[in-house]
N, C-alpha and C positions, 0 to 999 in steps of 0.2 A: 562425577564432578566433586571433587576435594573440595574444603573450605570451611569454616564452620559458618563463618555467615551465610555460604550457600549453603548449605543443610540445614542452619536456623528458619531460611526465608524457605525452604522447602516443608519444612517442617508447620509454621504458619501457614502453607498453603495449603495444607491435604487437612485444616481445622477447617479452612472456610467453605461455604456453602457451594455447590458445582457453579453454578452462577457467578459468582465471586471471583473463584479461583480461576476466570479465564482469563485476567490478566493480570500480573505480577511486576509492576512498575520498580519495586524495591530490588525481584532476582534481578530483572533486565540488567540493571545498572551494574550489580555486582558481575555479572557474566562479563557488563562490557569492561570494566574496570581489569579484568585480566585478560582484554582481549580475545573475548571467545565469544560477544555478539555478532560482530562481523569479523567472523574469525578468518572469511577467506578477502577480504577486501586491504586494498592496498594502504600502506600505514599515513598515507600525506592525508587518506578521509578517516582515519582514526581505525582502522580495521587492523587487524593481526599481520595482514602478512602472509597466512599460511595458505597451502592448496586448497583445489575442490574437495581433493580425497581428504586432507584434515577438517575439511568443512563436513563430512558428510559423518565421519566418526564423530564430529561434536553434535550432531542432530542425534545419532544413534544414543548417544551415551545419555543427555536430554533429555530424552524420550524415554532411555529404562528409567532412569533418576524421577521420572514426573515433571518437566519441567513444561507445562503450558506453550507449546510452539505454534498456535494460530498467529500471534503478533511478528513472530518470528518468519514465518514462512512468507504471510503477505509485504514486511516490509522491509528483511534483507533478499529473501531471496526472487521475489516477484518484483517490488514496486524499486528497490536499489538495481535490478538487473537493467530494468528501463533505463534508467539514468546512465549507468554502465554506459549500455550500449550507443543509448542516443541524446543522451544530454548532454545541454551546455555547460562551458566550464563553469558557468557562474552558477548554474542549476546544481550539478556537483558538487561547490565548495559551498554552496548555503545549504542545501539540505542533508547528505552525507555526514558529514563529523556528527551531528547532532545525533544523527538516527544511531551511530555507532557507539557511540555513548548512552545509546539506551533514554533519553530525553526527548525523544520525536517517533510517533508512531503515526505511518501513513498507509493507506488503502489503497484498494482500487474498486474501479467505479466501471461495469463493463455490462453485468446482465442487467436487463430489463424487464418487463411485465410478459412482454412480446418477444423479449429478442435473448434468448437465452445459449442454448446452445447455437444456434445459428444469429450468432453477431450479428452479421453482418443487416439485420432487420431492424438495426437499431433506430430509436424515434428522437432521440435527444438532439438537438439541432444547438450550433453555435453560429450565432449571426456576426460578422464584422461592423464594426460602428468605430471607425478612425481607427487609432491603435491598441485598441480591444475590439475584445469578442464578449457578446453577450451569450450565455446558456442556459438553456431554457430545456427541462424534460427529468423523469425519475427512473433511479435507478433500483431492482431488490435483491433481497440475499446478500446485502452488504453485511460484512462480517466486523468488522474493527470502524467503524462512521462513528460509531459513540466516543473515540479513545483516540482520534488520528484527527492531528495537525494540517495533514493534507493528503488528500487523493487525488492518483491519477485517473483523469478520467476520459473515456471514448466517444468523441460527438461526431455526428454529421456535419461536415463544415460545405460540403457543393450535393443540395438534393439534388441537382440533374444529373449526377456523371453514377453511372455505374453502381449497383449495391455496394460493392467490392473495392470500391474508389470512393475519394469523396472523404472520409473517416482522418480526425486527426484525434490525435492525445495531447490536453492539457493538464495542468498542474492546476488543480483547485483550492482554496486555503477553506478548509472544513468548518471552520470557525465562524464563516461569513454572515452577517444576518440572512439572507438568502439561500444559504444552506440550512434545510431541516433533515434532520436524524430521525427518525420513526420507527420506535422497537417492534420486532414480530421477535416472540420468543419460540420453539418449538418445543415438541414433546422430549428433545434430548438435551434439553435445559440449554443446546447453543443458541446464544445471541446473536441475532442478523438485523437487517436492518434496511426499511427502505429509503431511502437518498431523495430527498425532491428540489430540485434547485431551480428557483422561480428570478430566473434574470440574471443571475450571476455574471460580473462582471472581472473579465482576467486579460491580464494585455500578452502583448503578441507576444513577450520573451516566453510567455507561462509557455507555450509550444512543446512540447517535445518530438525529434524529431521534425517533419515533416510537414509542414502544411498539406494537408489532404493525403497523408503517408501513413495513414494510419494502420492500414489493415497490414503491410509486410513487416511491421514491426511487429504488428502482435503476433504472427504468427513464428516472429524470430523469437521474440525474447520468451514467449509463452514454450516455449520448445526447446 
């Protein structure tokens, strides 16, 4: 990664404290500013342009350099792949350019207490009430809650139907009063974080995808 500002703001970061240095607001911008945050995303959401394989040499190269890639992994190429694949246009043109530009960091919202590697146990319930949905339930091992504008997140939308069914993904705004952030620090200095969302109220566009579609997407876009 050429640049002096990028090797200044590299250089500032391997001062700070591990804690600290897990996220880098100042590189983000510059990375995006040459087009190398969303280096493989198409230019009309502010992305580069270039391939998967030039996406994957900019993570390599990133990652010799030092550059801190948690913010990076959950919200170009996990929480952008969602939208990708099954977001609306309007979902796309509002949250896209922003994240591209390094200005918007989002999460995602998937394990539970109980439901970890088997998802599909999850307790988080989203009730309909006219054209919202209300959600109610906590998420942990959140990674980026502290730092992110928005999560997407996986509720139970029909307890009757099937473990397997039932499951949509919404668009959360992290910011809410009804969103609380709760640090667990671990022994490897990474910051996680558990999610408790007491009511939270989001209307029906927040959707992604599917009503009650939740599970074959995750299984598409996770893959």
């Amino acid at each position: 990664l050429q640049g002096a500002d990028v090797q200044q703001a590299l250089a500032d970061l391997r001062r700070q404290p591990p804690r600290a240095g897990q996220h880098a607001p100042a590189l983000y911008r510059q990375l995006a500013e040459r087009g190398w945050l969303a280096i493989h995303w198409p230019a009309e959401y502010g992305g580069g342009g270039k391939s998967e394989i030039e996406a994957g040499i900019f993570v390599e190269e990133a990652a010799r350099a030092g550059v801190p890639l948690m913010v990076y992994g959950l919200t170009i190429s996990i929480f952008g792949a969602f939208l990708f694949l099954a977001g609306t246009a309007e979902q796309k043109a509002t949250l896209l350019p922003p994240i591209a530009r390094g200005e918007l960091i989002c999460n995602i919202l998937y394990t539970e207490p109980d439901a970890g590697s088997d998802l599909a146990a999850l307790r988080t319930r989203a009730v309909p009430d006219g054209d919202e949905f209300v959600i109610t339930g906590s998420k942990i091992f959140n990674s980026v809650g502290h730092l992110a504008g928005y999560g997407l997140i996986a509720a139970r939308t029909d307890p009757d139907a099937p473990r397997y069914k039932g499951i949509t993904l919404f668009l959360v705004p992290m910011r809410d009063p009804r969103v609380q952030v709760n640090p667990i620090w671990t022994m490897s200095d990474e910051h996680f974080n558990e999610v408790v969302l007491d009511g939270v109220r989001v209307p029906r566009a927040s959707i992604v995808g599917a009503l009650n579609g939740g599970w074959p997407l995750l299984n598409q876009a996770l893959a």
